[in-house]
Steps between C-alpha positions, in 0.01 A plus 500: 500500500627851412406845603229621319517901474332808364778686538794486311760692710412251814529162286878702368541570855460115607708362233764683565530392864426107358188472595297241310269303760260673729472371831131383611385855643642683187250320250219532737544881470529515173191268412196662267251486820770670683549825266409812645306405809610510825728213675533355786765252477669227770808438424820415697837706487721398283250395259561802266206762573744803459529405122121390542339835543743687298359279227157544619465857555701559106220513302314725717751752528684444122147408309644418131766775523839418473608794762375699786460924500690685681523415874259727658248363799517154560290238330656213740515423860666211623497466898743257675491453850955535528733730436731214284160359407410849330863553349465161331212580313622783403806327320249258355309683368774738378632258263092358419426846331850618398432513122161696570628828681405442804602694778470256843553658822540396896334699806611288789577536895827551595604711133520876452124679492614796338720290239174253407307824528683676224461184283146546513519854372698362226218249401482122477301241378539221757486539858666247749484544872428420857131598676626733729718698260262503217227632714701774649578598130165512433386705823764741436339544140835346322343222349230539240273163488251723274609302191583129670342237229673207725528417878706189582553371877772288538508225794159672674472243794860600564415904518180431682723280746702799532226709590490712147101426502458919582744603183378271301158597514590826489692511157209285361262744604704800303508313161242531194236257520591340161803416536642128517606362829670181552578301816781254531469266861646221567184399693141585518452638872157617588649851504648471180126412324352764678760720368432363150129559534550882640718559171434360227274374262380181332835401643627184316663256732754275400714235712787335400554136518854522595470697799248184653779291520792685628824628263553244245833590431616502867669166650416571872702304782512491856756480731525337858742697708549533861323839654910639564647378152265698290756761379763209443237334272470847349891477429508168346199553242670779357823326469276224381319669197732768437231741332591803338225692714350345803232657688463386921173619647479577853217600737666812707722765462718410737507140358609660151814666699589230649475275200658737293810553766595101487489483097759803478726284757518239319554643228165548309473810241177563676243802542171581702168641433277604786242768586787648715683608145490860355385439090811616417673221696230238377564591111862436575436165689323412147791663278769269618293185480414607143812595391648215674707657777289327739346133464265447860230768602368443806153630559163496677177449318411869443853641384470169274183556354485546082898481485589326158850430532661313157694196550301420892456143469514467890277606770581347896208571740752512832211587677127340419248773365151537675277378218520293200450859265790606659696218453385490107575913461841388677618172207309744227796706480710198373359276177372798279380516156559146458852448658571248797575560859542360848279588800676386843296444810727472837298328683565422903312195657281716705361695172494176296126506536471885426714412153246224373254745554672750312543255214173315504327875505693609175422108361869462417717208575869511689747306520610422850866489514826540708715837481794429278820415688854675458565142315245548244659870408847395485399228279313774286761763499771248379208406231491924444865532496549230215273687309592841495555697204834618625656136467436496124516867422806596218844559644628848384895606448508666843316197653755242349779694620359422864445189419830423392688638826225335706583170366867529507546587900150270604374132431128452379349405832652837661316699201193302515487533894534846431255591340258242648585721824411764290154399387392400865597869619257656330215292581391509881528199714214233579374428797418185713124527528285167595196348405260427823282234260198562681510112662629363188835291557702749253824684498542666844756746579804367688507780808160380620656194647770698602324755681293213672824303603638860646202520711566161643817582620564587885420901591846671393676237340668657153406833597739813511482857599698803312610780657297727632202270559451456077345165479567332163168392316384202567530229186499174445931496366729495440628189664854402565836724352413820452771822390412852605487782270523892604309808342600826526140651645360490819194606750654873446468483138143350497564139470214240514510124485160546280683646250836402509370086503386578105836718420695225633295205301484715168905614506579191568312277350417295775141395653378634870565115591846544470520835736560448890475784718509885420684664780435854473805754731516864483699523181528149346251229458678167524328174324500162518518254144522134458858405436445254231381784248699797699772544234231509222326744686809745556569449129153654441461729765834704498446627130383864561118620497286722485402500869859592536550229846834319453466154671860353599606157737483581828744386764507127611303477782369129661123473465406423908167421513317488870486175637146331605406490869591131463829568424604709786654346804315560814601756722511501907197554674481901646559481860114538707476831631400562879463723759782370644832655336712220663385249287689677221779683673614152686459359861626735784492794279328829681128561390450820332336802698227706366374857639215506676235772535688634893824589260694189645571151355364167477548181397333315247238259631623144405283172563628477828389804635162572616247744362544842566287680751540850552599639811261585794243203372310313742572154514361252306200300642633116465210382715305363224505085416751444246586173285807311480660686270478780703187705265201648730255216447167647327674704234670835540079676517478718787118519631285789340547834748360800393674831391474802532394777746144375684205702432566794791176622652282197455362245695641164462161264440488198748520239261812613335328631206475830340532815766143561618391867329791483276464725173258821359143505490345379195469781267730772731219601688233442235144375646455117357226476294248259602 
């Protein structure tokens, strides 16, 4: 099926950028029923609606003509609900009328009013922007919608999710009554049919097939990693798939930083896009991924939103989106116009039931996999390596005359070690990241055992201290040998075993496994590597930077682990304090003397003595029966005796009660009723 058009510039337009098939939602646009009337369309992103509605919206604005007038008041108005989203269109639909004059403009958040507002003045026929913007425009009487013969919302739920109902309404309400509007949605929300039936008429409503059962050309997969390995699995699938552009979607701002922060340490050409970013910054972000500078962008779902990107054949959800739409808007920026991609889940056991959610509520099917291991990419990169270009590229006179000296001073494994040294600089290391399996008896990492085992060993065994109460991290290795390494920063120069752990893994090509502990001093920072792959590390790790940190052998210095409790020999019993100072200072030695309240001294009271009784005390009554050990016999009690002064003035009652009399009158005084 080819594109069948009224208008010649378009169809010029389309075969110059190789366009021969339309997609599904393209020939439902351009149907005979479909002509002139009023669309609303579902279709998913990626699906090719920007070259949909530039096609539709041609022959109302071109009619048989082969050009347009003079740019004057706009007969277009395309609303997007993005800044990037808007800017795309625009370049769309730039190159869509090209050959027929027309003039296509962008009034977006974030740009220069006055700037867009002079462009206005100058006349144009298209009009691309954001709600907000465009109704400002029109408020401040810089837009003319007098002559508008076409309205076209793009991605409606997503403006109304934004809360863009009020502008959009608004700029509906300002424009003629004939003219054409069309809605693009990738569903049909209750809000987005009562929009439809506020706005237009004898709308036509078309759904496409494709967008029923997910992204055909999208191979979805997801991946079981543990909740604390979800950036190393991050790590490894870029190694793994080594796209030109990748895109990682996360769910915060802060999560984007963070994100963001690891893939530059290890040595990812990698750039952010947030709400957080000026436009300026957020046009650059885009730049360098276009022009190549940068391959990652990593971005949450509204910064994201309508980015076209050429070469993305990789989108990794590090963090699950809320609802299957998202998670469709999220892969829809990979697999366009025909093209395959890759949509990553990272998936943690405790949101394995939130992912088949996800996937049953877009009705597409994953493949539940492993994250790839540091194996895997060293298995693909000396795959890579073999085929580079450089290997069979032409040798020139300047590069023979290297070649020649090289060969004459070196053998062929020294060259080829070279440059296979070479090669693995530039690419950033792999990481050890494990695959939990969900129950399933599959691969497991190895420091689970490990970290079990550790627990089971007696409180303090294996465990040092550094100086100044720095506690290395706790890990499951190394075990045995181990060589100690010194770098030149410490706690005064900001060091931190968070970011020094990926430094040291990345320089020298070495896994976190192989790292012991990170003892952090004032001014150096002293680590701990497994001897068998020390020297390959220093190899690595002493060629110079860019964090500028020169790691050299430390001294020798024994490793002394603390011993168990079992392994320490017992020690004397403390000698049993008493009152009695003899028992300590020896037999016949003179008690000690301690002031007494009179200013004079005396002596401790030892068990021989008898209990102090202060002078002038009458004696004690030892009339009462006693038992054979001496004790008064009926307990120490002494028989109840009142206290107190006696009640002066009254009677004493002859029964021993209460004092005859005793008290006030009822009521002080008060005659008793009754």
């Amino acid at each position: 099926m080819s594109f069948s058009l009224t208008s010649p510039p378009l169809a010029r337009a389309l075969a110059d950028r190789n366009y021969s098939e339309p997609t599904p939602v393209q020939s439902a646009v351009l149907e005979d029923r479909a002509r002139g009337r009023d669309l609303l369309v579902s279709s998913q992103t990626g699906s090719g609606k920007t070259i949909a509605y530039g096609l539709a919206i041609g022959e109302t604005l071109l009619g048989s003509a082969e050009k347009l007038g003079p740019a004057a008041e706009p007969l277009a108005l395309i609303i997007a609900p993005t800044r990037e989203l808007a800017l795309q269109v625009q370049r769309e639909l730039a190159w869509l009328y090209a050959q027929t004059g027309a003039r296509v403009i962008s009034c977006v958040g974030g740009m220069d009013p006055r700037r867009e507002a002079m462009l206005l003045d100058e006349g144009a026929h298209i009009v691309v922007g954001t709600p907000g913007r465009l109704r400002d425009h029109i408020e401040r009487r810089r837009l003319d919608v007098s002559a508008l013969k076409a309205v076209v919302l793009d991605e409606a739920d997503e403006m109304l999710d934004l809360g863009f109902r009020d502008d959009l309404e608004f700029i509906l309400k300002t424009t003629p009554e004939g003219r054409r509007s069309l809605l693009f949605s990738a569903t049909f929300p209750k809000a987005i049919v009562q929009l439809a039936q506020s706005y237009q008429r004898d709308a036509l409503r078309i759904e496409v097939e494709a967008a029923r059962s997910g992204h055909a050309d999208i191979a979805y997969k997801a991946v079981r990693v543990y909740p604390k390995e979800a950036e190393l699995a991050v790590v490894n699938l870029l190694r793994f798939h080594d796209a030109p552009v990748a895109l990682v979607f996360c769910n915060t701002r802060n999560a984007v930083r963070h994100l963001e922060a690891i893939l530059l340490e290890r040595g990812f050409a990698a750039v952010a896009l947030s709400g957080e970013l000026g436009q300026n910054e957020r046009n650059a972000a885009l730049q360098a991924l276009r022009d190549g500078r940068a391959r990652v962008c990593v971005a949450t779902d509204v910064a994201a939103r309508g980015i076209d990107l050429p070469g993305l054949d990789l989108v990794i959800h590090a963090e699950l989106p809320n609802d299957s739409e998202v998670m469709q808007h999220r892969s829809g920026r990979t697999g366009r116009a025909g093209k395959k991609g890759t949509s990553v889940l990272l998936v943690p056991q405790s949101r394995r039931r939130k992912a088949e959610r996800l996937l049953m509520e877009g009705r597409v099917e994953a493949e539940w996999i492993g994250p790839p291991t540091a194996d895997e990419i060293r298995a693909l990169d000396q795959e890579r390596m073999l085929a580079d270009p450089m290997l069979s590229g032409e040798i020139g006179e300047d590069d023979a005359k290297m070649i020649d000296a090289l060969m004459a001073g070196r053998e062929a494994r020294e060259i080829a070690a070279a440059l296979v040294r070479l090669y693995r600089a530039r690419l950033p290391a792999g990481e050890e990241a494990g695959d939990p399996g969900f129950g399933h008896d599959e691969r497991r990492p190895v420091r689970a055992n490990e970290d079990y085992a550790a627990k089971r060993r007696p409180f303090g065994a294996g465990r040092e201290e550094g100086e100044a109460g720095e506690r290395p991290r706790k890990q499951a290795g190394p075990r045995g040998d181990t060589v100690w390494f010194r770098l030149d920063i410490g706690r005064k120069q900001g060091a931190d075993p968070r970011q020094l752990l990926p430094m040291l893994c990345r320089r020298g090509r070495i896994t976190r496994d192989e790292v012991g502990a990170i003892r952090i001093f004032d001014r150096e920072t002293k680590v701990e590597i497994d001897a068998d792959i020390a020297d390959r590390f220093y190899e690595a790790a002493k060629v110079p930077d860019r964090d500028k940190i020169t790691i050299e052998p430390a001294e020798a210095a024994e490793r002394r682990p603390a011993k168990a409790f079992g392994d320490k020999p017992d020690r004397p019993a403390a000698p049993r304090k008493s009152w009695d100072s003899t028992e300590a200072a020896g037999e016949g030695a003179p008690r000690k003397r301690f002031p007494s309240k009179d200013g004079g001294d005396r002596e401790q009271r030892g068990e021989d003595r008898k209990p102090y009784r202060p002078a002038g005390a009458p004696p004690r009554d030892d009339s009462r029966p006693r038992r054979e050990d001496g004790k008064p016999a009926g307990g120490f009690k002494k028989p109840f005796a009142s206290k107190g002064k006696p009640f002066a003035g009254r009677p004493e009652r002859q029964d021993g009660g209460r004092p005859a009399g005793g008290g006030k009158p009822f009521g002080k005084g008060k005659p008793r009723r009754g």
